[in-house]
C-alpha positions as CSV (number, residue, x, y, z in Angstrom):
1,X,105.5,96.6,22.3
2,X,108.1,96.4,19.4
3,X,111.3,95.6,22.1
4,X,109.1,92.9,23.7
5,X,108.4,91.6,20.2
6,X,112.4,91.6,19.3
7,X,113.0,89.9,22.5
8,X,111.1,87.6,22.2
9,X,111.7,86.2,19.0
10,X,115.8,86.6,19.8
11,X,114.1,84.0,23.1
12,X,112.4,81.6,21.5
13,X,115.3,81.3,18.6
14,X,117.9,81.4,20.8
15,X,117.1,79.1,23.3
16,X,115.2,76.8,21.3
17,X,113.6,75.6,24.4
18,X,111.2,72.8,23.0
19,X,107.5,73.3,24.0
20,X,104.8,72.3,22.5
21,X,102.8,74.8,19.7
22,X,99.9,74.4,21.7
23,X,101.3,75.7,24.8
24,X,103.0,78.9,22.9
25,X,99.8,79.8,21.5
26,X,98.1,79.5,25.0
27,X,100.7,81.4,27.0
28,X,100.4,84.0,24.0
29,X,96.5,84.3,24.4
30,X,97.0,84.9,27.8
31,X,99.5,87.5,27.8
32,X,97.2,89.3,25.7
33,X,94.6,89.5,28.3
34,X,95.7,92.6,30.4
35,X,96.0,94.9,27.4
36,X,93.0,93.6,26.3
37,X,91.7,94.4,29.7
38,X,93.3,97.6,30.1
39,X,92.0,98.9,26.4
40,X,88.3,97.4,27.2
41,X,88.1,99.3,30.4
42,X,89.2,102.8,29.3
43,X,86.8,102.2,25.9
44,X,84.0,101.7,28.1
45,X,85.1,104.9,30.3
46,X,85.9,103.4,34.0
47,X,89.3,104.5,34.4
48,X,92.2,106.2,32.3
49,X,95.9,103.9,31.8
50,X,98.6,105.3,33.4
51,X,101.9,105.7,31.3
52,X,103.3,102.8,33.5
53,X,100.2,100.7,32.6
54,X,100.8,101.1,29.2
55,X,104.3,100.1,29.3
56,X,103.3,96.5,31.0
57,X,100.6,95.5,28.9
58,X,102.2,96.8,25.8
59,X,105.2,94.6,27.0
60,X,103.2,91.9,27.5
61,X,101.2,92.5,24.5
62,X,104.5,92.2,22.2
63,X,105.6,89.3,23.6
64,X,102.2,87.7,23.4
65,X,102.0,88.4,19.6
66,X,105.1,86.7,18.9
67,X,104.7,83.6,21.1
68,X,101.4,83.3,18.8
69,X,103.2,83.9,15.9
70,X,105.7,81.3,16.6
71,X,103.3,79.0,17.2
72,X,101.7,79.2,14.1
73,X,105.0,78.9,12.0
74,X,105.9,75.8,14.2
75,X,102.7,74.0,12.6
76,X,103.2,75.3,9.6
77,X,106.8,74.2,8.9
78,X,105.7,70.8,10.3
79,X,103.0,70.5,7.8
């Protein structure tokens, strides 16, 4: 989760590809989903993650919280 997170801030600084705060928050909402599926699942006992699992989602997880983070300092600064 923390290499995803470091990529994708060096990403979205380094190629400072404009899109809209709206749509960084979205896409990081959604690549939150499979953890949160994966988690939810085990929690209520239907399967057990594999270590591969975990290493997707938690890849997709990091990158997810800094697309949301990013978002949310884009509207700030602009404030």
């Amino acid at each position: 989760m923390y290499s995803s997170g470091v990529l994708g801030i060096l990403a979205t600084r380094l190629w400072s590809i404009p899109i809209r705060p709206v749509w960084l928050f979205l896409m990081g909402v959604l690549f939150l989903i499979p953890g949160g599926v994966d988690g939810f699942t085990q929690l209520l006992g239907k399967r057990e993650s594999t270590n591969r699992l975990r290493i997707v989602t938690g890849f997709l997880l990091g990158i997810g919280v800094v697309l949301i983070v990013d978002s949310i300092l884009v509207v700030l600064a602009n404030l």
